[in-house]
mmCIF file of the N, C-alpha and C atoms, coordinates in Angstrom:
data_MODEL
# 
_entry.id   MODEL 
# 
loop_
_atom_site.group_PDB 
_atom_site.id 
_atom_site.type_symbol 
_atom_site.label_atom_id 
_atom_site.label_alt_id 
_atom_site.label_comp_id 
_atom_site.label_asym_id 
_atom_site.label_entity_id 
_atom_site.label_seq_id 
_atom_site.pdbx_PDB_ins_code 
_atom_site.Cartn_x 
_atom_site.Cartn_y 
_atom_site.Cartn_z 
_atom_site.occupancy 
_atom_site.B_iso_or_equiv 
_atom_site.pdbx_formal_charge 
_atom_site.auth_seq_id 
_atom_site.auth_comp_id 
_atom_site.auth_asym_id 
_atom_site.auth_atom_id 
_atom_site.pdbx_PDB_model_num 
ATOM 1   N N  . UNK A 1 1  ? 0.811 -1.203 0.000   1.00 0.00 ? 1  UNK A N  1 
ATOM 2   C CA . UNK A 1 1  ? 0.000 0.000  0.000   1.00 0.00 ? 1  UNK A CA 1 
ATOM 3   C C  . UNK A 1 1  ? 0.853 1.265  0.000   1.00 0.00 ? 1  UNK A C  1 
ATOM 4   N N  . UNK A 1 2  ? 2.002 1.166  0.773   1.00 0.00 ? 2  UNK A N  1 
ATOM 5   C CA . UNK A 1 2  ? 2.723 2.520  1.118   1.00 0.00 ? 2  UNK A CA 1 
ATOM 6   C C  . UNK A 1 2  ? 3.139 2.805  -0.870  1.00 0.00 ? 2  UNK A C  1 
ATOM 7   N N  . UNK A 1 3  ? 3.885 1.480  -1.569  1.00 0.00 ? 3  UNK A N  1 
ATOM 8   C CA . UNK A 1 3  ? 4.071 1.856  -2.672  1.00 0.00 ? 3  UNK A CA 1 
ATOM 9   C C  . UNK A 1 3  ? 3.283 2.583  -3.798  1.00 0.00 ? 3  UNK A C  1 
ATOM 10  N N  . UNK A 1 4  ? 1.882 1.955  -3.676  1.00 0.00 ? 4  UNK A N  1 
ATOM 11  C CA . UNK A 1 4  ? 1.060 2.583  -4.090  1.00 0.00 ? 4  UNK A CA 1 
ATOM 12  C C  . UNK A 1 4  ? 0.603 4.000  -3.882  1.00 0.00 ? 4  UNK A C  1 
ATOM 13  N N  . UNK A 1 5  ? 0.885 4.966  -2.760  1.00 0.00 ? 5  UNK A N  1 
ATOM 14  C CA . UNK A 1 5  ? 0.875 5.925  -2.488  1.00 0.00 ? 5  UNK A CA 1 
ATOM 15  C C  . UNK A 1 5  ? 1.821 6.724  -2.881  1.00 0.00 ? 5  UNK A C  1 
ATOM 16  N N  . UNK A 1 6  ? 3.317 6.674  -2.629  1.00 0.00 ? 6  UNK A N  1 
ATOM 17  C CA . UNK A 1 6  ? 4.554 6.951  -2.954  1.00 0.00 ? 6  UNK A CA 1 
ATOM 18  C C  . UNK A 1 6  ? 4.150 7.253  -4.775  1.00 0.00 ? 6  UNK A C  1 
ATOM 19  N N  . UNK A 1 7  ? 4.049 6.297  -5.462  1.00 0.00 ? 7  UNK A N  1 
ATOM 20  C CA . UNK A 1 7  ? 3.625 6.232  -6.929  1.00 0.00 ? 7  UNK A CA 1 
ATOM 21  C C  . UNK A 1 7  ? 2.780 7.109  -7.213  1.00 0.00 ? 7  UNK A C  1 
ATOM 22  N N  . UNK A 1 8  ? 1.554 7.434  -6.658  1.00 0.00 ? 8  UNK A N  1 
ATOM 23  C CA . UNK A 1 8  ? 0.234 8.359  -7.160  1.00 0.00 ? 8  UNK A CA 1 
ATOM 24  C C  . UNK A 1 8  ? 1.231 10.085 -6.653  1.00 0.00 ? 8  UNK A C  1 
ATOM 25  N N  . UNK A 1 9  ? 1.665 9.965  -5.284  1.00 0.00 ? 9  UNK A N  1 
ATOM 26  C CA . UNK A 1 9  ? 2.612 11.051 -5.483  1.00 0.00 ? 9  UNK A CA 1 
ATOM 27  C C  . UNK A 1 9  ? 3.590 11.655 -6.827  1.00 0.00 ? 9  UNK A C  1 
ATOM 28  N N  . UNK A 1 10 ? 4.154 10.463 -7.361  1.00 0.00 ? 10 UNK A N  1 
ATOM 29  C CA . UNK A 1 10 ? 5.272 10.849 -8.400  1.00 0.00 ? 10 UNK A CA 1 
ATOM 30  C C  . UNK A 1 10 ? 4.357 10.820 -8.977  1.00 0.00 ? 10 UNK A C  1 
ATOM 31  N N  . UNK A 1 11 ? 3.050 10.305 -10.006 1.00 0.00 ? 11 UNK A N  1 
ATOM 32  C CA . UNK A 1 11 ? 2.706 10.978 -10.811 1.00 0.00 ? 11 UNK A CA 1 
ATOM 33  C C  . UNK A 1 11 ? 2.089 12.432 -10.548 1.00 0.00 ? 11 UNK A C  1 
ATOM 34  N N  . UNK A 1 12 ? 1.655 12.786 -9.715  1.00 0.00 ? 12 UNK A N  1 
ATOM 35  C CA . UNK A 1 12 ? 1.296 13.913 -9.717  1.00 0.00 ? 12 UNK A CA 1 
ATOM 36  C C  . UNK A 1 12 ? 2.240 15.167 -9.774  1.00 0.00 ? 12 UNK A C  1 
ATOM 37  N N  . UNK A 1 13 ? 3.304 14.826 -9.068  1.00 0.00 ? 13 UNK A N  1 
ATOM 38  C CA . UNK A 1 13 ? 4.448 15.621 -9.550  1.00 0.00 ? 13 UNK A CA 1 
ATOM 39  C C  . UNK A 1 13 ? 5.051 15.630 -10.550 1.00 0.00 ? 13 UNK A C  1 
ATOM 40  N N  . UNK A 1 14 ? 4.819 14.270 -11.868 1.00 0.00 ? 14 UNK A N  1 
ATOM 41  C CA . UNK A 1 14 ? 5.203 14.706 -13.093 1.00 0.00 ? 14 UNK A CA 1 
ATOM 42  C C  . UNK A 1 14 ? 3.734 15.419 -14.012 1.00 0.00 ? 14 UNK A C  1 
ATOM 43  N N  . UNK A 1 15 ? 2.563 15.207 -13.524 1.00 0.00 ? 15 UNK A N  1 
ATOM 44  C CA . UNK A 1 15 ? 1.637 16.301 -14.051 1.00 0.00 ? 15 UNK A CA 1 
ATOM 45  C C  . UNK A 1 15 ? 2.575 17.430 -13.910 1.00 0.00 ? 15 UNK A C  1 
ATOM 46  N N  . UNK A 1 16 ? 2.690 17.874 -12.693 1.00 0.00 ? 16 UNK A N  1 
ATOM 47  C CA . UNK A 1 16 ? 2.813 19.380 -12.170 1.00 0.00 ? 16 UNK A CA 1 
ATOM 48  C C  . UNK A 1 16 ? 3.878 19.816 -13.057 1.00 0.00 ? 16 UNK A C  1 
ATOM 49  N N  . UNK A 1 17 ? 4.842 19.182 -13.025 1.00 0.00 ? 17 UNK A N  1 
ATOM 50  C CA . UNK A 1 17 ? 5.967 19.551 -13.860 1.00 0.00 ? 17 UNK A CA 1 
ATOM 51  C C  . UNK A 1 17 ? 5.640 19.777 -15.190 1.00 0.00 ? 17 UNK A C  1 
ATOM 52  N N  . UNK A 1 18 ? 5.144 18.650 -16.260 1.00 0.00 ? 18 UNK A N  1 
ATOM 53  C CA . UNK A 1 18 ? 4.893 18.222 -17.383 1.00 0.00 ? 18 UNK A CA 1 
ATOM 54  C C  . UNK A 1 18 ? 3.876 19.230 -18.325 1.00 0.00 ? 18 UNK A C  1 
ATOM 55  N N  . UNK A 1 19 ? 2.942 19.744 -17.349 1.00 0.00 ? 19 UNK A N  1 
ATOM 56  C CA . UNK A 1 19 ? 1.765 20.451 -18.373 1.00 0.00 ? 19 UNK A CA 1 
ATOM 57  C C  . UNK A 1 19 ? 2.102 21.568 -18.843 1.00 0.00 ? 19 UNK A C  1 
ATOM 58  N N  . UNK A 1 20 ? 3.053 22.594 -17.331 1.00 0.00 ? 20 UNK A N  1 
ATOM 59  C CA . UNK A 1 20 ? 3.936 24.338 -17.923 1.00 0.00 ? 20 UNK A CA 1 
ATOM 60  C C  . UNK A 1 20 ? 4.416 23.579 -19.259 1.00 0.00 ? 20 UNK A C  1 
ATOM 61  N N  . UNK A 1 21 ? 5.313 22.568 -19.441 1.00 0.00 ? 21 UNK A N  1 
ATOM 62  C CA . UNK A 1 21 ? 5.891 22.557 -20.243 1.00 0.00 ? 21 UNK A CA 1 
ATOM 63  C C  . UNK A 1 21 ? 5.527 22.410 -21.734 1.00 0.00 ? 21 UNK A C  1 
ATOM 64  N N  . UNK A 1 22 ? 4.216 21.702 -21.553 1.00 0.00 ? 22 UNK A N  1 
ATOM 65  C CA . UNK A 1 22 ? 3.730 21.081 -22.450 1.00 0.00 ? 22 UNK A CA 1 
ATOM 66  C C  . UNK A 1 22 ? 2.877 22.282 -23.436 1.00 0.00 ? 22 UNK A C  1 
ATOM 67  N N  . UNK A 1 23 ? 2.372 23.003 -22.376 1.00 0.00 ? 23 UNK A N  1 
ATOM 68  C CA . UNK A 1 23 ? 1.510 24.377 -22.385 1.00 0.00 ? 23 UNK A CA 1 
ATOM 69  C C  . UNK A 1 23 ? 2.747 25.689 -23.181 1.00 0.00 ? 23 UNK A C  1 
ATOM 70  N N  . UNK A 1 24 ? 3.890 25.532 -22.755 1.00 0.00 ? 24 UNK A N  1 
ATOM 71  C CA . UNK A 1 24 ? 4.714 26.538 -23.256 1.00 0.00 ? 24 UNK A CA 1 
ATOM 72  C C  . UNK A 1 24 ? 5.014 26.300 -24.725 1.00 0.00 ? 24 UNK A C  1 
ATOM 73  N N  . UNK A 1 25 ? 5.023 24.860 -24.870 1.00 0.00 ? 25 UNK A N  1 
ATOM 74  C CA . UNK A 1 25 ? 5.703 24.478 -26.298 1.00 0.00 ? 25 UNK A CA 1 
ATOM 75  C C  . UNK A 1 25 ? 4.706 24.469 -27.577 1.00 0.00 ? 25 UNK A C  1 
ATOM 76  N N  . UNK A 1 26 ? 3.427 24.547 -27.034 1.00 0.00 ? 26 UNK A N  1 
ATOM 77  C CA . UNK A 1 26 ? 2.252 24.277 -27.610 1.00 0.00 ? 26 UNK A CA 1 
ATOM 78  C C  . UNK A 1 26 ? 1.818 26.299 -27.693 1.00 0.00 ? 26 UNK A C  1 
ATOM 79  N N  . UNK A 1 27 ? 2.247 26.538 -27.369 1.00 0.00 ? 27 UNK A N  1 
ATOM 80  C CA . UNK A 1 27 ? 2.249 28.675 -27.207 1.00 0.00 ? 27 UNK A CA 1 
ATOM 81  C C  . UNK A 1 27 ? 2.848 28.730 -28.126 1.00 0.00 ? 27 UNK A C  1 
ATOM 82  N N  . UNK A 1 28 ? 4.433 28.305 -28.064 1.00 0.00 ? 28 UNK A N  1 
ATOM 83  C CA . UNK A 1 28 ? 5.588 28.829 -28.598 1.00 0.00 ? 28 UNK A CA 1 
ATOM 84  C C  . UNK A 1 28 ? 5.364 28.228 -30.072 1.00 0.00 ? 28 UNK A C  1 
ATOM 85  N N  . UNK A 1 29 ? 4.798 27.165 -30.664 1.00 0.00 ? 29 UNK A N  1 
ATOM 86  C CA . UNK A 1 29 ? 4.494 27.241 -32.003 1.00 0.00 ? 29 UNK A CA 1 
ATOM 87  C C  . UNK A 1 29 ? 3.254 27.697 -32.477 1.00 0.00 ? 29 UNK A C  1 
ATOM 88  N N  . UNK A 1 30 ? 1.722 28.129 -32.012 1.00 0.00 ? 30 UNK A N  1 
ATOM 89  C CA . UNK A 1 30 ? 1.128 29.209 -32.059 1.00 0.00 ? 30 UNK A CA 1 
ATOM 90  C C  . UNK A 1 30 ? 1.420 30.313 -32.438 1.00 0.00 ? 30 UNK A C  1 
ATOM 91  N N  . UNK A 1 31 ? 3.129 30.748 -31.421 1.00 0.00 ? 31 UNK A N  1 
ATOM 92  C CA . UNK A 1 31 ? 3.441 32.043 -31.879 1.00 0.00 ? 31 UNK A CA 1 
ATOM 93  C C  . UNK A 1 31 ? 4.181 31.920 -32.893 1.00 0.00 ? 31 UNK A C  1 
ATOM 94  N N  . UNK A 1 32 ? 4.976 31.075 -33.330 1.00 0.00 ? 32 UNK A N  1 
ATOM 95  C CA . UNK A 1 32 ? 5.723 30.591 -34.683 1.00 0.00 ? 32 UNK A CA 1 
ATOM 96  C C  . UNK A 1 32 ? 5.019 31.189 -35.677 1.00 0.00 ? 32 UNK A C  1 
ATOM 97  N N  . UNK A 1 33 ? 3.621 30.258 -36.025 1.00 0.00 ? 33 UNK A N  1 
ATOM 98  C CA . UNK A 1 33 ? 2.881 30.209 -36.802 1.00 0.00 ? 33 UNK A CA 1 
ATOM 99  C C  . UNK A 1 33 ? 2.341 31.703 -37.514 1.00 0.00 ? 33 UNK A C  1 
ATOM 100 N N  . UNK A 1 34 ? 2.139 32.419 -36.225 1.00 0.00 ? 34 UNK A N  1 
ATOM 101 C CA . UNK A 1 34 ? 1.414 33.954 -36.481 1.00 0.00 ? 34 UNK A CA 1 
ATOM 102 C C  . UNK A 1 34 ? 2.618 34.611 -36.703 1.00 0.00 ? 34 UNK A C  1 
ATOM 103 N N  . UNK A 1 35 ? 4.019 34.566 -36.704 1.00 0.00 ? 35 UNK A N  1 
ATOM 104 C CA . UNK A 1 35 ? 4.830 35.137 -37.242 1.00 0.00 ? 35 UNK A CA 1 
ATOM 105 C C  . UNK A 1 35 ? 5.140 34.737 -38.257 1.00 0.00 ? 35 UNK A C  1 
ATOM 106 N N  . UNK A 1 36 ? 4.726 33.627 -38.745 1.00 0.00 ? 36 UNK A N  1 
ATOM 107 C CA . UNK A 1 36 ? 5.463 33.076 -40.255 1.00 0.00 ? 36 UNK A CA 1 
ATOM 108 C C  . UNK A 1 36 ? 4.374 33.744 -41.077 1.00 0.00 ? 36 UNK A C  1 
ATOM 109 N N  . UNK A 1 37 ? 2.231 34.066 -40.283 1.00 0.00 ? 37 UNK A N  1 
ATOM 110 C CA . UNK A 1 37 ? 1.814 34.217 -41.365 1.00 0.00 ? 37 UNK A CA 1 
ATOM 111 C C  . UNK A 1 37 ? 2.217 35.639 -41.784 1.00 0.00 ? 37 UNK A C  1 
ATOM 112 N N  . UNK A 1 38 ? 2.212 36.357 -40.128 1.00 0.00 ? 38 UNK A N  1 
ATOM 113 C CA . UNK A 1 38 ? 2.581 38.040 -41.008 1.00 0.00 ? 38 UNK A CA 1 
ATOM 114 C C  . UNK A 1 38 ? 3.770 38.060 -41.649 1.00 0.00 ? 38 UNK A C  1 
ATOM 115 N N  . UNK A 1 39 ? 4.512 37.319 -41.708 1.00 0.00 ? 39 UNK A N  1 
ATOM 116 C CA . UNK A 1 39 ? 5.675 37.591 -42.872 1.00 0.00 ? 39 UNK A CA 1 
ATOM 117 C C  . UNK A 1 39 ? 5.080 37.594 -43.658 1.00 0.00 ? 39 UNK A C  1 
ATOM 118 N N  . UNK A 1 40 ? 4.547 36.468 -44.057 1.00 0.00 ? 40 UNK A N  1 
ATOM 119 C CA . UNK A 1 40 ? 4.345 36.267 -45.542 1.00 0.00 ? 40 UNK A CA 1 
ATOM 120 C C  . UNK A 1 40 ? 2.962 37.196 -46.099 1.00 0.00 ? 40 UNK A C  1 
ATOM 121 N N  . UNK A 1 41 ? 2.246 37.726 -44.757 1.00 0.00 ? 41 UNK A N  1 
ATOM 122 C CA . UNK A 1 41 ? 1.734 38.876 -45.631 1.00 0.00 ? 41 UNK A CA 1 
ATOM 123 C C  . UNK A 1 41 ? 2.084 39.779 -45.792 1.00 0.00 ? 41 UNK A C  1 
ATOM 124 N N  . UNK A 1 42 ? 3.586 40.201 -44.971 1.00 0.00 ? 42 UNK A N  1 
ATOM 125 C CA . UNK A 1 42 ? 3.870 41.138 -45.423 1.00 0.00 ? 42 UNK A CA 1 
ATOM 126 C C  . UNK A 1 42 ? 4.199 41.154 -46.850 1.00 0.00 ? 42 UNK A C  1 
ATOM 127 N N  . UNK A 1 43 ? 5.252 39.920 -47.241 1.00 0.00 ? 43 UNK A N  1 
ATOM 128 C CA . UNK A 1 43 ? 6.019 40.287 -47.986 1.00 0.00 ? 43 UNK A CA 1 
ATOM 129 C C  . UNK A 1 43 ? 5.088 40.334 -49.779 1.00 0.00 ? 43 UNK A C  1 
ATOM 130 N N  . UNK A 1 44 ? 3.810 39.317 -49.180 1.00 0.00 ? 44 UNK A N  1 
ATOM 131 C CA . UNK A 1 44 ? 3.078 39.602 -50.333 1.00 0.00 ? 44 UNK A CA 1 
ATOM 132 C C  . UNK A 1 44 ? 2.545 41.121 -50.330 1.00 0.00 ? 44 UNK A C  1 
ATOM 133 N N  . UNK A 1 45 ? 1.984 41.921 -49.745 1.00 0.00 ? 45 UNK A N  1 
ATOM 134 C CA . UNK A 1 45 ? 1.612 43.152 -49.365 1.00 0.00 ? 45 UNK A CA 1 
ATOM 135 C C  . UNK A 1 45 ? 3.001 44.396 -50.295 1.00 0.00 ? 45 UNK A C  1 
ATOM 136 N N  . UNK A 1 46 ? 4.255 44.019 -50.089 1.00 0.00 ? 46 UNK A N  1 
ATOM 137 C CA . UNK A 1 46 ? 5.179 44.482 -50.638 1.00 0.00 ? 46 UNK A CA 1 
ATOM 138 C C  . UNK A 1 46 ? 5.420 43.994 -51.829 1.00 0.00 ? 46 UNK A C  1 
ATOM 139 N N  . UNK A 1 47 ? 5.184 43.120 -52.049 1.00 0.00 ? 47 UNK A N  1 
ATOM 140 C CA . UNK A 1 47 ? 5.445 42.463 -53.881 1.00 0.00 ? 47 UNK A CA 1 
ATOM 141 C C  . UNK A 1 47 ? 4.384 43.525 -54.888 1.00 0.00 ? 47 UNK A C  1 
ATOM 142 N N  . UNK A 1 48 ? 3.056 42.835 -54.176 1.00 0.00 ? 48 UNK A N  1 
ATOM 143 C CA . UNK A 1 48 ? 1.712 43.721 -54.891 1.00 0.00 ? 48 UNK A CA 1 
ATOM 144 C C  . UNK A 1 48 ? 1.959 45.252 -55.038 1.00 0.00 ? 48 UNK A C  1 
ATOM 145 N N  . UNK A 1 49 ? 2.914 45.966 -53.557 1.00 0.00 ? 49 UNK A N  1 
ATOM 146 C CA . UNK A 1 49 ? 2.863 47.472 -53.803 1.00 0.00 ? 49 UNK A CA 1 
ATOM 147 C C  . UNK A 1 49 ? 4.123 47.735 -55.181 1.00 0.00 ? 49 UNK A C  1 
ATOM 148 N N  . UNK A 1 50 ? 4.820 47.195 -55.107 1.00 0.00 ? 50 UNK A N  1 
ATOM 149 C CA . UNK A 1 50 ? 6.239 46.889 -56.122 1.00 0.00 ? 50 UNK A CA 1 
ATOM 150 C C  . UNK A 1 50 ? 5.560 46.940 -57.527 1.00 0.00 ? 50 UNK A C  1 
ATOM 151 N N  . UNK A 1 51 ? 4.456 46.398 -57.401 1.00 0.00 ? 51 UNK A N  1 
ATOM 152 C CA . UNK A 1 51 ? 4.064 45.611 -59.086 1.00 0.00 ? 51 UNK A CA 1 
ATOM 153 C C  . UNK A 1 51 ? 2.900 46.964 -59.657 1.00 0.00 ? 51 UNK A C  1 
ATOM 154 N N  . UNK A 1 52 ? 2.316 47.454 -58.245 1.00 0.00 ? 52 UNK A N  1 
ATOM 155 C CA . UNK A 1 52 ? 1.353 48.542 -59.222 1.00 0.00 ? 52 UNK A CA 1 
ATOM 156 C C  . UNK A 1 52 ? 2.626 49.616 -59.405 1.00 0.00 ? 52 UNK A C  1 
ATOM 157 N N  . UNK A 1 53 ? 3.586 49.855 -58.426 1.00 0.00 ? 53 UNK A N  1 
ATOM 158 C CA . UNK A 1 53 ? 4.502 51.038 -58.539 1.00 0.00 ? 53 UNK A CA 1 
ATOM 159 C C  . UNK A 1 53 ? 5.410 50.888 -59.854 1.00 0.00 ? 53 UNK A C  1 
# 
């Protein structure tokens, strides 16, 4: 029984640990994403102004 307790402890401390992390990495390509799209609108935004100029 004691093992069984000891155990439900460590998992809960690898929740605790595991989700910031999981939560940060899962942000951090979100924010990837919204920077790759405004590039690329920028750079279409600048092609189009190039082509009427």
């Amino acid at each position: 029984m004691i093992i069984g307790k000891r155990s439900s402890g460590q998992a809960l401390l690898e929740h605790v640990v595991l989700w910031p992390v999981l939560i940060l990495i899962t942000m951090a390509v979100i924010q990837l994403g919204l920077l790759y799209r405004g590039r690329v609108t920028l750079e279409h935004a600048t092609f189009m102004a190039a082509r009427e100029g």
